[in-house]
N, C-alpha and C positions, 0 to 999 in steps of 0.2 A: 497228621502232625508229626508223627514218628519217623516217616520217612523224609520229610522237611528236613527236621533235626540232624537226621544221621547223612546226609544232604552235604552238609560243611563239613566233615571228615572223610579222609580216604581210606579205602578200608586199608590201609597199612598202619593208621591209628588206630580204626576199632578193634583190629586185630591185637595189635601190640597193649592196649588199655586193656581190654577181657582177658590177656596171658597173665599181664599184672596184677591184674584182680582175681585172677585165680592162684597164684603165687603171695595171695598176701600182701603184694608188694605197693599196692594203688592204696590209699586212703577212704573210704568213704566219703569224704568230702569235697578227692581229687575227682574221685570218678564220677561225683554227679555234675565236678565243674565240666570236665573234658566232654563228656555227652550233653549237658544242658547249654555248654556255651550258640551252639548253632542256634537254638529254639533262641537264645537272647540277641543273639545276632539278628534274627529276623526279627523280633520285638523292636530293638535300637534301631533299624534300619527304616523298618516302618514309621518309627514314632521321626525320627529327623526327616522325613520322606512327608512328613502329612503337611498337605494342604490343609489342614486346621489351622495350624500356629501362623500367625501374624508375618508374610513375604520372609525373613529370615530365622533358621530355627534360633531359639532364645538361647538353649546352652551351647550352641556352638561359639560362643564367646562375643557372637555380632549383635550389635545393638538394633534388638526388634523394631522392627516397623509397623506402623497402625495400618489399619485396611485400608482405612481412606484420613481426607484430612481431617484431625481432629478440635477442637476446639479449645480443650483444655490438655496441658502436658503434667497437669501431676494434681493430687487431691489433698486436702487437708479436713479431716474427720476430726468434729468436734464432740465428742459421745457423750451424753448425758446419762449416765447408767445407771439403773433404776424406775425409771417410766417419769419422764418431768410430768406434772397435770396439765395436759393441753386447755382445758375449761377452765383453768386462772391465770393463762398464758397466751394463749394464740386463741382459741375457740369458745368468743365470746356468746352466750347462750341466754339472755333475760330470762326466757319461761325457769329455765330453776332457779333462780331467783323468788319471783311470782308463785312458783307452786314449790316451796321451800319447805321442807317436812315432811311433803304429801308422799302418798308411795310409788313409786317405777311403775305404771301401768305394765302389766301382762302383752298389750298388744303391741310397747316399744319394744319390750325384752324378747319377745317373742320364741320364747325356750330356750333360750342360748344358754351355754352353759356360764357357771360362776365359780370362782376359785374354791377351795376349800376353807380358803379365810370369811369370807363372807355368803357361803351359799347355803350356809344354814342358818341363817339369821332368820330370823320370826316378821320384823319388818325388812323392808330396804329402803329409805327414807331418800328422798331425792335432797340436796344441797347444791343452793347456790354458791355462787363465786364469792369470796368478801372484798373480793379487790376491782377497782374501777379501770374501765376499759374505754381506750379511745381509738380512734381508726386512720390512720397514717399513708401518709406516701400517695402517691398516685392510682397505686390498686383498691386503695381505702382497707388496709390489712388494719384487722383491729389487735392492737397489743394492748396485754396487760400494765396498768402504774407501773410494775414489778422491774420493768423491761425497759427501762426512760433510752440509754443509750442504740439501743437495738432499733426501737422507733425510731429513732431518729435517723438511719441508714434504711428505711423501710425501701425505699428508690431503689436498692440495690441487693434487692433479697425478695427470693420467688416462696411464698407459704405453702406447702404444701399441706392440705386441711384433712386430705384423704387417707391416710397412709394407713394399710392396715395389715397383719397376722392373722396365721393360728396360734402362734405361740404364746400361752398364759399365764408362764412363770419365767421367772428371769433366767435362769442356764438356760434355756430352748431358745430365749425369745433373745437375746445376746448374741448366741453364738449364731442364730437364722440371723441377724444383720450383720453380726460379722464375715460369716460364711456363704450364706447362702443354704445351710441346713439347721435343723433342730439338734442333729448328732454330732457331736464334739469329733472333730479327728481330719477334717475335711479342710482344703485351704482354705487362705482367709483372704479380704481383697486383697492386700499388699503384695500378699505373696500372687496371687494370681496375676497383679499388675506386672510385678517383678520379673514375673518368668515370662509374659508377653512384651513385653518393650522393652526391657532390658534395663541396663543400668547406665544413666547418663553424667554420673560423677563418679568416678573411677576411686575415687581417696574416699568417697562415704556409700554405705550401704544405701540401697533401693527404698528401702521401708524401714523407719522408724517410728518410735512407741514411746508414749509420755503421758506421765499416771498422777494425776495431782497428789501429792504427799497429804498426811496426816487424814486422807476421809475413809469412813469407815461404809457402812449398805454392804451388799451385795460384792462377794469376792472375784475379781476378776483373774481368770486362769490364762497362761501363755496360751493355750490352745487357742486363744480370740487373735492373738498375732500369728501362731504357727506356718509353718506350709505344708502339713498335711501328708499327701503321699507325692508334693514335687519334690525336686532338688532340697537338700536342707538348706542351701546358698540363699532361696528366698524368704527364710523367716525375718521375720520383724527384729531388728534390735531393741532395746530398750534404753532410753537416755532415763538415768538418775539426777536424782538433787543430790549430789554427792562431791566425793574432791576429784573421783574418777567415775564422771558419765555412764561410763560400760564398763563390766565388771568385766576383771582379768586384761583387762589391755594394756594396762601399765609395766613397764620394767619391775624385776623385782630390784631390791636394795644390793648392787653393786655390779649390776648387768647395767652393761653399756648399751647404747643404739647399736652400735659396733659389732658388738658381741651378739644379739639379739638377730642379726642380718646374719651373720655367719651360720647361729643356730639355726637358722630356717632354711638355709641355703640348702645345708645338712638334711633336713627332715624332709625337704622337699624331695631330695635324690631318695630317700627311702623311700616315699612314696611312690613317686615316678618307678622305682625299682618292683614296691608293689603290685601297682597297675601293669605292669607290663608281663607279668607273671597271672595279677586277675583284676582285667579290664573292667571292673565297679565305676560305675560314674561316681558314687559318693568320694570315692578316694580323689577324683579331680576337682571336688566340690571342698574336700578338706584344704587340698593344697589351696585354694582358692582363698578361703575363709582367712586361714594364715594368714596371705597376704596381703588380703583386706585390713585386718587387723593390725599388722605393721606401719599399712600407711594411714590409718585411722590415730596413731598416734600421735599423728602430725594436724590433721584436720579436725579431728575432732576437738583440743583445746582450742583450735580457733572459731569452730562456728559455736562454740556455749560461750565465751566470752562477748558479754554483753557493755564491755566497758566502753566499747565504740559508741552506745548509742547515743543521740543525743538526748537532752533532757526532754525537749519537747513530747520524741517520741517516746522517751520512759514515761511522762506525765499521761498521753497519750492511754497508755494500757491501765493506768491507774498504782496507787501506792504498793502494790502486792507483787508488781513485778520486778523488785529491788529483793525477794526473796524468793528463792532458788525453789523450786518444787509447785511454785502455786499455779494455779490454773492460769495468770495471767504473764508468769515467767514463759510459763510454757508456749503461749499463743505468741509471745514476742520470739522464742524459739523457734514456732515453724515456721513464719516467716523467714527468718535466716537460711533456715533449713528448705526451704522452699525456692529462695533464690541462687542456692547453689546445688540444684539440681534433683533433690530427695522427691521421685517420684511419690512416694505414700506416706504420709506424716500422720498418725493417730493419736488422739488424745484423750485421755478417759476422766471423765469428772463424774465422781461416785456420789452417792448419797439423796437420790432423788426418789425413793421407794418409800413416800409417805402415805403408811397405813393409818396412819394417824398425826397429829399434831401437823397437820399441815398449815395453817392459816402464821402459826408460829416461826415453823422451819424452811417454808419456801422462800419468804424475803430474803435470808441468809444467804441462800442457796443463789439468789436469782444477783444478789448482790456480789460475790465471788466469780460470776461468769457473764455478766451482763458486758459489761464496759469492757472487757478484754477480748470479747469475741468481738464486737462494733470493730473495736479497734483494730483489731486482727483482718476485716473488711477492707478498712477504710485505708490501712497501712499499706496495704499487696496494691490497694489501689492507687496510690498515692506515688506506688513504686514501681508503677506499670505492670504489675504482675496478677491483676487480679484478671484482664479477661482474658490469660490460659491459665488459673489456678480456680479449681474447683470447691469451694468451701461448702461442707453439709453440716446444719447441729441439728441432734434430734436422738432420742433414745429408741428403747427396744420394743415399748408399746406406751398406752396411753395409761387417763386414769379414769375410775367410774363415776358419771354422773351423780351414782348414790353415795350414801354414809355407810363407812362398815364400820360395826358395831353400833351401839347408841349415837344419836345427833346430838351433837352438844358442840358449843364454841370454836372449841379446837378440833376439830373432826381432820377424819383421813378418807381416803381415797383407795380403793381396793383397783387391783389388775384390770385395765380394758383394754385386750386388742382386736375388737372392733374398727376404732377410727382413734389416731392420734395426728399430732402435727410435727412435721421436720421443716427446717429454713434451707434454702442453697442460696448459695452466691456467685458471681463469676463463671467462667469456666464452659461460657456457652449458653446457661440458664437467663429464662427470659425475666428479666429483672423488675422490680416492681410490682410484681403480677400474685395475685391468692388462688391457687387451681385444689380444685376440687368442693363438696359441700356433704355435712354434715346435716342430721336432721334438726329439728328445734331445739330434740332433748340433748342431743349433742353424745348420742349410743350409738346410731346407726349412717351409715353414708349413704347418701343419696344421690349421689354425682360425681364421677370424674376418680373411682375408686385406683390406687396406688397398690396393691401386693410389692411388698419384699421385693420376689423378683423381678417386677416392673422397673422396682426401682435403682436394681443393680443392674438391670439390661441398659437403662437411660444413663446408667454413671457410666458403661464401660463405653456408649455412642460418644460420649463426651469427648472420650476421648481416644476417637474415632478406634475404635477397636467394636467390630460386629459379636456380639455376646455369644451367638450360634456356632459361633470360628474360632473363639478361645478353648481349645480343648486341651485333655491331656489322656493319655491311658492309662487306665490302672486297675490291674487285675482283668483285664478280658475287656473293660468297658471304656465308651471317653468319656470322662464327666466336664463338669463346665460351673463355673459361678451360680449358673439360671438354672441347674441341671438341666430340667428337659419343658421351664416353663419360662415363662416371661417376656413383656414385650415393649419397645423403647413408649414411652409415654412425650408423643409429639407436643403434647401441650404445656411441655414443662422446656424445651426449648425456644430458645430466639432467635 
């Protein structure tokens, strides 16, 4: 590796570097650039050289190419965070009902472990649903009462019954769907989409992030949008309920547009001056952002302005989307955002981590997201853009068949990720259709099982990107979305 390195200088540099550095005259930090630059030259050389990355490299400024054709051109992530109950939602079970009270036999549990909220409890009391359930659409998907408008799109939404983790607490079980790992620091999909296909509207970022205002649960950290060890170019923005969407992009009070262009012009030649002295990619990734951010001041007041819509479609998403931050403004947003080019639009709707007072709190809940996800469906469809827009809702595990703590009226639901349910729509997914199954008790899968990374391998086929091909190097190794497991789940497409 050593001779590699010293490889890219003549010895009339190494010479002259070691007189300097023996004269004091070199930096520390000059001379591990002048000797380390070769070893990073053969790094960058390789990394834009791999036949990993998608036909053209992604930071070379060219807009990536999918391996083959893909199905769907961008995803819109509906995240329920907190673990919704799939057993009063999607995964309709009588027997708990019927044996309501009674305790978790031993041979459904079969050792698995239990969280620490509930796994010292004396009983574990099995609970049924209080909510009535019917069965829709052509696949005969049973939804919850809870869910009136969602039913009603059943035709055009695949159930996924199987879906399952290790992950048994919410930071792990989060960031594994965000990421692809349990460990925080790792990309996240936007960013991994971002740096494979590039970015297809020039005036707005790749990957945007939108966090229903005023809910409380479980805190969600940027590292669920981050980009980990790519480019910083592909992290997530974040649109606010605000008078300014993304913070710091506004003029300050008496900077002109004018003035604002000259300044960057200016910082741009410094950096350019920079890099040329030490060739860091982030410094081209800074320049970049700038610039994004300039013209972002022009696009961004026009895709949050909703005053275009027409009422219909306002009535459409329901009363809540006439105020800025709600989970139903929001879904009207990534639609916009959807059809002017935002490869990754994420959404986060908090507060579904009922350890208790469930039977109380999930109407609420289910009533805040119900009609605006439908609509969100039916809209992209309406607008020809749902079969290449990929729609998922679905959180980061399920819930327990049992009662934690004492059974009583309002009971809760402790961690299960065993077996929970996600919805897809569009995008390629075969529409109408319930895949996979659950056992009676509604704890264990019995058919057609989903892993995490199954299920990020089948998001990235979507959209014709080979999950095995999206790589990146970092630190010695390539990592990947799937790391080194997962596999496209054929029965989930159409």
């Amino acid at each position: 590796m050593i001779n590699r390195m010293f490889t890219h200088m003549n010895t009339n540099e190494i010479s002259r570097a070691c007189e300097s550095q023996t004269d004091g005259l070199l930096s520390r930090r000059e001379w591990l650039y002048r000797f380390g630059l070769g070893l990073g030259s053969v790094a960058l050389a390789e990394l834009l050289n791999s036949p990993s990355i998608a036909a053209t490299a992604p930071d070379s400024g060219v807009l990536g190419q999918p391996h083959f054709a893909p199905k769907a051109k961008r995803v819109i992530y509906l995240f329920m965070s907190g673990g919704p109950s799939q057993l009063d939602l999607f995964d309709y079970k009588p027997l708990l009902n019927k044996r309501h009270g009674e305790q978790l036999p031993d041979s459904v549990r079969g050792g698995q472990r239990l969280t620490g909220m509930s796994g010292n409890q004396s009983s574990i009391p099995l609970v049924g649903s209080p909510f009535k359930f019917a069965q829709h659409g052509k696949g005969g998907a049973w939804v919850s009462e809870l869910l009136p408008h969602t039913a009603k799109i059943a035709d055009d939404l695949c159930f996924v019954r199987s879906m399952f983790t290790e992950a048994i607490n919410h930071g792990p079980g989060v960031t594994f769907l965000q990421t692809g790992t349990q460990i925080a620091g790792r990309p996240s999909i936007g960013a991994w989409l971002s740096y494979g296909l590039g970015q297809a509207n020039a005036n707005l970022p790749s990957f945007v992030v939108m966090i229903t205002k005023g809910k409380g649960g479980q805190p969600l950290g940027a590292h669920l949008w981050g980009p980990g060890f790519l480019p910083t170019k592909h992290q997530g923005v974040q649109f606010r309920a605000a008078k300014d969407p993304v913070l710091y992009l506004g003029n300050p009070d008496g900077i002109s547009a004018e003035n604002r262009r000259r300044l960057l012009d200016r910082l741009k030649e410094l950096h350019e001056h920079q890099f040329a002295g030490t060739p860091d990619v982030e410094i081209q990734n800074r320049i970049e952002n700038y610039e994004m951010a300039f013209r972002m001041q022009t696009s961004i007041p026009d895709v949050t302005d909703l005053s275009a819509e027409s009422k219909e479609t306002l009535d459409m998403y329901g009363p809540d989307v006439r105020t800025p931050g709600t989970f139903a403004a929001n879904c009207l947003q990534a639609r916009r955002l959807a059809e002017r080019g935002v490869r990754f639009i994420q959404l986060y709707h908090q507060d579904w981590d009922h350890h208790g007072g469930l039977p109380n709190a999930l109407p609420g809940l289910c009533k805040e997201t119900d009609q605006p996800a439908a609509a969100l469906v039916s809209d992209l469809k309406a607008c020809g853009l749902l079969d290449d827009t990929l729609v998922v809702w679905g959180g980061e595990f399920g819930r327990t068949n049992y009662c934690q703590g004492k059974i009583q009226t309002n009971f809760g639901r402790d961690h299960h990720p065993r077996c929970f349910t996600s919805w897809m729509a569009g995008g390629g997914v075969k529409a109408g259709s319930v895949y996979g199954e659950t056992d009676e008790f509604g704890y264990n899968i019995v058919g057609d099982g989903v892993h995490i990374h199954d299920f990020h391998a089948t998001m990235l086929h979507l959209l014709g990107i080979d999950h095995e091909r999206l790589t990146y190097k970092f630190q010695g190794r390539r990592y990947r979305l799937t790391d080194v497991h997962g596999k496209v789940v054929k029965g989930l497409l159409a």
